[in-house]
C-alpha positions in Angstrom: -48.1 -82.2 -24.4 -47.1 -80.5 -21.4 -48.7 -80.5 -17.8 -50.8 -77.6 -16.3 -47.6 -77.2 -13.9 -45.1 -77.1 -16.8 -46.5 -74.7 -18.4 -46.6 -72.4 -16.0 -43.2 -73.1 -15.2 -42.3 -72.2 -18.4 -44.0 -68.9 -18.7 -42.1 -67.9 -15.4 -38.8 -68.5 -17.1 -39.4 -66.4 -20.3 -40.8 -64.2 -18.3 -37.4 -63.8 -16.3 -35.2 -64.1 -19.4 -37.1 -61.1 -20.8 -37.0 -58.8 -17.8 -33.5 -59.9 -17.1 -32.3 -58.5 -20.9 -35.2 -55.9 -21.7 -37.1 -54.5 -19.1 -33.9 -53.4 -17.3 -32.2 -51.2 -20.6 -35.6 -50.1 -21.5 -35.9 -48.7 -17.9 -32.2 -46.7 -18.2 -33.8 -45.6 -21.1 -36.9 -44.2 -19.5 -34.0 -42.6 -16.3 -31.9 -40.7 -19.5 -32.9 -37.1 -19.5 -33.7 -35.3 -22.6 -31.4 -32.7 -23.9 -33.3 -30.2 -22.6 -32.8 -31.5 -19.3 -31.2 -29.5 -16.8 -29.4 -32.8 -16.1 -28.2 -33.3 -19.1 -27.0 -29.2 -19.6 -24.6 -29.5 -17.0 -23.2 -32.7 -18.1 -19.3 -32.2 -19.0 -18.4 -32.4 -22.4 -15.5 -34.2 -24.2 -14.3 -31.4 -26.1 -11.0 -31.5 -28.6 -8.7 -28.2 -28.4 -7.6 -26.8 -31.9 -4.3 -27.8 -32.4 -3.4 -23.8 -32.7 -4.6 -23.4 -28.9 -2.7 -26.4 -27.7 0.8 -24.9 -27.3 -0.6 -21.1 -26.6 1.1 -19.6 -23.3 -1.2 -18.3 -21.0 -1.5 -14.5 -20.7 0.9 -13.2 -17.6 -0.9 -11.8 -14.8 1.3 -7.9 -13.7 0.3 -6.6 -10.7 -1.5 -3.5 -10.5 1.7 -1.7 -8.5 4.9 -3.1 -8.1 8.5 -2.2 -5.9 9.7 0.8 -7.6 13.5 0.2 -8.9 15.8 2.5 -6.8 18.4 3.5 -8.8 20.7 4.9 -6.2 20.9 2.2 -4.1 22.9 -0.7 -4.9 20.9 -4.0 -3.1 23.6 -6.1 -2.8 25.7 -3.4 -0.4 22.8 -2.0 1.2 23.2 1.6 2.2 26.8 2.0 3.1 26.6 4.0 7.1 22.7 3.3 7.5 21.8 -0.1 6.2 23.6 -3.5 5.5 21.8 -5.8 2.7 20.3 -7.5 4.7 18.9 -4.3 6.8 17.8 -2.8 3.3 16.5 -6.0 1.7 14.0 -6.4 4.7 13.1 -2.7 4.9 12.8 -2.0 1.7 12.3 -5.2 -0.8 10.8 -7.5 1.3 8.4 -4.7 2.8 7.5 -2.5 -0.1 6.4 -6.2 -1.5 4.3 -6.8 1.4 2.4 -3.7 1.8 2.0 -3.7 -2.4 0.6 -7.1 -2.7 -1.9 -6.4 0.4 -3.1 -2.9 -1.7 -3.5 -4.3 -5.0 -5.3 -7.1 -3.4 -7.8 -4.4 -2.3 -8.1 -2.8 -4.8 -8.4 -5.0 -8.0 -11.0 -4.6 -10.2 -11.9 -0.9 -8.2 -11.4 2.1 -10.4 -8.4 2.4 -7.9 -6.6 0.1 -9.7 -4.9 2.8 -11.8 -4.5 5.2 -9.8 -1.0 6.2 -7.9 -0.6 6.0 -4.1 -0.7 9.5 -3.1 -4.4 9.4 -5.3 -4.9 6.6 -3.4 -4.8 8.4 -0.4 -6.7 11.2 -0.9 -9.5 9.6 -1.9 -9.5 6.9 0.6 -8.6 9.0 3.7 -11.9 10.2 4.5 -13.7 6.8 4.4 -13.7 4.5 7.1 -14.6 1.4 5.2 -11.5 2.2 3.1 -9.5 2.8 5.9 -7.2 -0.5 4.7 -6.3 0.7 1.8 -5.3 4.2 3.0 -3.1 2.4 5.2 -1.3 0.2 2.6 -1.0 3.1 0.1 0.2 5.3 2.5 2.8 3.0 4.0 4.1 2.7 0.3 4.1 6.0 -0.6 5.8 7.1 3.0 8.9 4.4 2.6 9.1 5.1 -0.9 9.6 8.8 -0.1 12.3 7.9 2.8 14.2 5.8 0.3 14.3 8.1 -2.4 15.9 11.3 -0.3 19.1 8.8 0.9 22.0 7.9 -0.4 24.9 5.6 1.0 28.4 7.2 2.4 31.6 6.6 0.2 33.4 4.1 1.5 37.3 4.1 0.8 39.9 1.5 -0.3 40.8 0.6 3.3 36.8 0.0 3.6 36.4 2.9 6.5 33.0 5.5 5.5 34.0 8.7 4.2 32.2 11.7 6.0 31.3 15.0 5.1 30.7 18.0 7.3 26.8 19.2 6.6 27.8 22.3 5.4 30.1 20.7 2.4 26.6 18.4 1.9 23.7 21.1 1.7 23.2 23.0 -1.3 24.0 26.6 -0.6 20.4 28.0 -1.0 18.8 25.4 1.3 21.8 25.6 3.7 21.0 29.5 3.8 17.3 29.0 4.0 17.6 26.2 7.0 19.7 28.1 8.9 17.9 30.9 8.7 14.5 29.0 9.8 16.0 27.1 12.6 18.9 29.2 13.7 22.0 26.5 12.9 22.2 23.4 10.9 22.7 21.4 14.1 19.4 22.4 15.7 17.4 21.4 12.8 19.4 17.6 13.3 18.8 18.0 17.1 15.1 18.4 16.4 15.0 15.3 14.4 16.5 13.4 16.9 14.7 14.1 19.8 11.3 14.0 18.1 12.1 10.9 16.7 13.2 9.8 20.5 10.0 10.7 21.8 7.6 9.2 19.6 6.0 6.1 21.8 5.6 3.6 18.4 5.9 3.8 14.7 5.7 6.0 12.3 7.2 9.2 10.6 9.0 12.6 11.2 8.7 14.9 8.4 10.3 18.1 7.1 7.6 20.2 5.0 7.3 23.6 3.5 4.1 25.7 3.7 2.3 25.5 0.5 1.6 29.2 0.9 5.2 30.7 1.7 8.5 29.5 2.4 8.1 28.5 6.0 9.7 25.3 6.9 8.3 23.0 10.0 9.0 19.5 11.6 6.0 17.3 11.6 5.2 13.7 13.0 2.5 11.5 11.9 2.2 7.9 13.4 1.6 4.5 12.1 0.9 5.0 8.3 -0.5 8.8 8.9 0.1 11.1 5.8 1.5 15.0 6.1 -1.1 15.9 3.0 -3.5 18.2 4.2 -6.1 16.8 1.5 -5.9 13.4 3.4 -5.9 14.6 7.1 -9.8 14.8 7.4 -10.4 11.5 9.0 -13.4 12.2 11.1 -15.4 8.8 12.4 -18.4 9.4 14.7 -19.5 6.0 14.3 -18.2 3.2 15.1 -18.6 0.5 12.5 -18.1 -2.6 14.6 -21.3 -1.8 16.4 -23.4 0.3 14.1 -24.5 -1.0 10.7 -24.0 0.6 6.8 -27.5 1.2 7.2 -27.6 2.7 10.5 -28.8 6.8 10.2 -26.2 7.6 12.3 -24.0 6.0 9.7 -25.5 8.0 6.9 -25.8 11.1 8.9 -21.8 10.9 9.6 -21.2 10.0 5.8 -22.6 13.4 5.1 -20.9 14.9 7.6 -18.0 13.6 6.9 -18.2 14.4 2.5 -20.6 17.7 3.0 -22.7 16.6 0.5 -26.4 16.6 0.5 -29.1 19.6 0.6 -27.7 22.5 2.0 -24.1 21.6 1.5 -21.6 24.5 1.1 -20.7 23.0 -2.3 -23.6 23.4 -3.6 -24.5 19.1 -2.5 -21.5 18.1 -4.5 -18.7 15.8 -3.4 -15.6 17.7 -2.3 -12.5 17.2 -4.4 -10.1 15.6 -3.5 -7.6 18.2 -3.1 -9.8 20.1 -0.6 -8.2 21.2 2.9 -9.4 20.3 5.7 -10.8 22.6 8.2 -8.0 24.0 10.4 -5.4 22.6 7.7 -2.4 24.3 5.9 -1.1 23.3 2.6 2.6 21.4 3.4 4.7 20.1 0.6 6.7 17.0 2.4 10.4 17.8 1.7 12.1 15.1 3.8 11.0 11.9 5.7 12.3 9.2 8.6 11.1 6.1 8.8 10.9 5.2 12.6 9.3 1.8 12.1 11.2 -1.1 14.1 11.5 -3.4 11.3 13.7 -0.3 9.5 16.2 -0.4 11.9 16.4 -3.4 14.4 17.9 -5.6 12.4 20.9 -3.8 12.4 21.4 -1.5 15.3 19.5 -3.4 18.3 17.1 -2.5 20.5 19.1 0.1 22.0 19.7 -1.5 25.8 23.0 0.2 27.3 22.5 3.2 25.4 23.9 1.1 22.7 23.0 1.4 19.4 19.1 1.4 18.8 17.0 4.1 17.3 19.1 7.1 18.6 22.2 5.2 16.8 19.8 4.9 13.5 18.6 8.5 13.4 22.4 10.3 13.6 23.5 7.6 11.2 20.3 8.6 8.5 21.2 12.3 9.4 24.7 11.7 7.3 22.8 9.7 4.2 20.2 12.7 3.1 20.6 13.6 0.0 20.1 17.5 0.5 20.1 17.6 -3.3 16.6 15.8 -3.8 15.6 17.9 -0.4 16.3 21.4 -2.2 14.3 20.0 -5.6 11.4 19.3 -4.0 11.6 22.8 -1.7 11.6 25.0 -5.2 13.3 27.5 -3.3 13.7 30.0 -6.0 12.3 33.2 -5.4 11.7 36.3 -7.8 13.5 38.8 -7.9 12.9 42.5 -8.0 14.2 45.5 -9.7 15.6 48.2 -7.1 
């Protein structure tokens, strides 16, 4: 028979053998949540692919616009008398990828996404908030146009450039119509150079015809500016670094800006996108020069000593247009009446 003391003794140790091997599970019992736990929702699942699904390729990604192909141009010699390969693969390949990636990152997932560059522009030119992707689109659309109306000099066996006179270059019908709109060949190249001289930073020199007659002008738009007359109306009263989306003076300038609302002169409807701007003319661009610095420094310098540089770029592009693609685009056909 056991003491007082014993027993009590004893008790304490049962009582710690069964709180050492049941109390303890029974409590991570209690702890487990139920399945409708929210716990126990987000718990990660073991979860055994089909064996169809294990080998399956992953659907390619294709970017929503990609570096046109240029035919023309071969990329390994560059643009014999303008560009070398390395001149061309930095102005064209390299850059066109740039400005490309930087749009379709904007606009993915946009109704945009389809759309071509010079729709881009349009539509995106008269709103500030959209002011990057007017910029990337039109950058794309502006170098793509400059590439396009080149083409490199022959070279001959002995590797010297083979050089035409203008007059042997330009179709007949635009030769006629050029000189008779700017007096002589020559002065029309002059006026190319010397505006391209005189612009103080980047950006473009066009040639464009008057949508409404056969007038042809010389026009210069900076940075990535645009010569479509549906794109020039980019009026911005407010400034959005200080003044908020929901600002009045932000809506008021919206409305401004679209005419839309009561009392509109399109009957409160958004204008389409084709619309001139007040004060524009129609222009069809016929020709372009890229004047951007990463074009030509590469290859021709900055220019110190009067030695090579832009001025060395521009006569140099002068003797790669292809007049052919500039008369195409000019539709300089005319009717003809009965006498």
């Amino acid at each position: 028979m056991l003491e007082p003391s014993k027993k009590l003794a004893n008790r304490a140790t049962k009582a710690a053998s069964t709180s050492r091997f049941d109390v303890l599970p029974r409590a991570r019992n209690t702890l487990r949540p139920s399945p409708s736990h929210p716990a126990a929702m987000l718990r990660p699942r073991l979860r055994i692919p089909r064996p169809g699904r294990l080998w399956r390729p992953a659907p390619a990604s294709r970017s929503l616009h990609q570096v046109p192909v240029l035919g023309h141009i071969d990329a390994k010699l560059g643009v014999p008398g303008l560009l070398s390969p390395g001149g061309f693969d930095m102005a064209w390949t390299q850059y066109m990828q740039f400005v490309l990636e930087r749009l379709n990152a904007l606009i993915a997932g946009t109704e945009l996404a389809s759309q071509e560059t010079l729709t881009i522009i349009k539509s995106t030119a008269r709103e500030p908030s959209k002011a990057a992707i007017f910029n990337y689109a039109s950058m794309a659309h502006n170098n793509a146009m400059f590439f396009e109306n080149i083409v490199g000099l022959q070279v001959t066996e002995a590797g010297e450039i083979r050089d035409v006179p203008d007059e042997q270059r330009i179709p007949h019908r635009l030769l006629r119509e050029l000189t008779m709109q700017f007096s002589s060949i020559e002065t029309l190249r002059q006026e190319f150079l010397v505006t391209a001289l005189a612009m103080f930073g980047p950006g473009f020199v066009w040639l464009v015809k008057n949508g409404q007659s056969s007038d042809l002008r010389i026009l210069v738009t900076y940075l990535a500016g645009t010569p479509y007359t549906a794109a020039h109306w980019r009026r911005q009263g407010v400034d959005m670094n200080t003044q908020g989306t929901n600002s009045p003076d932000t809506v008021t300038a919206w409305l401004e800006r679209t005419k839309t609302g009561a009392g509109a002169d399109n009957g409160a409807k958004f204008v389409t996108s084709s619309e001139v701007a007040p004060g524009g003319t129609d222009v069809i661009p016929l020709l372009c020069l890229n004047t951007w610095e990463h074009v030509w420094l590469r290859d021709y310098g900055i220019g110190a000593g009067d030695r090579g540089g832009k001025r060395q770029y521009v006569e140099n592009w002068w003797r790669c247009i292809n007049w052919e693609n500039v008369e195409s685009l000019a539709n300089l056909g005319r009717p003809t009446f009965r006498t």
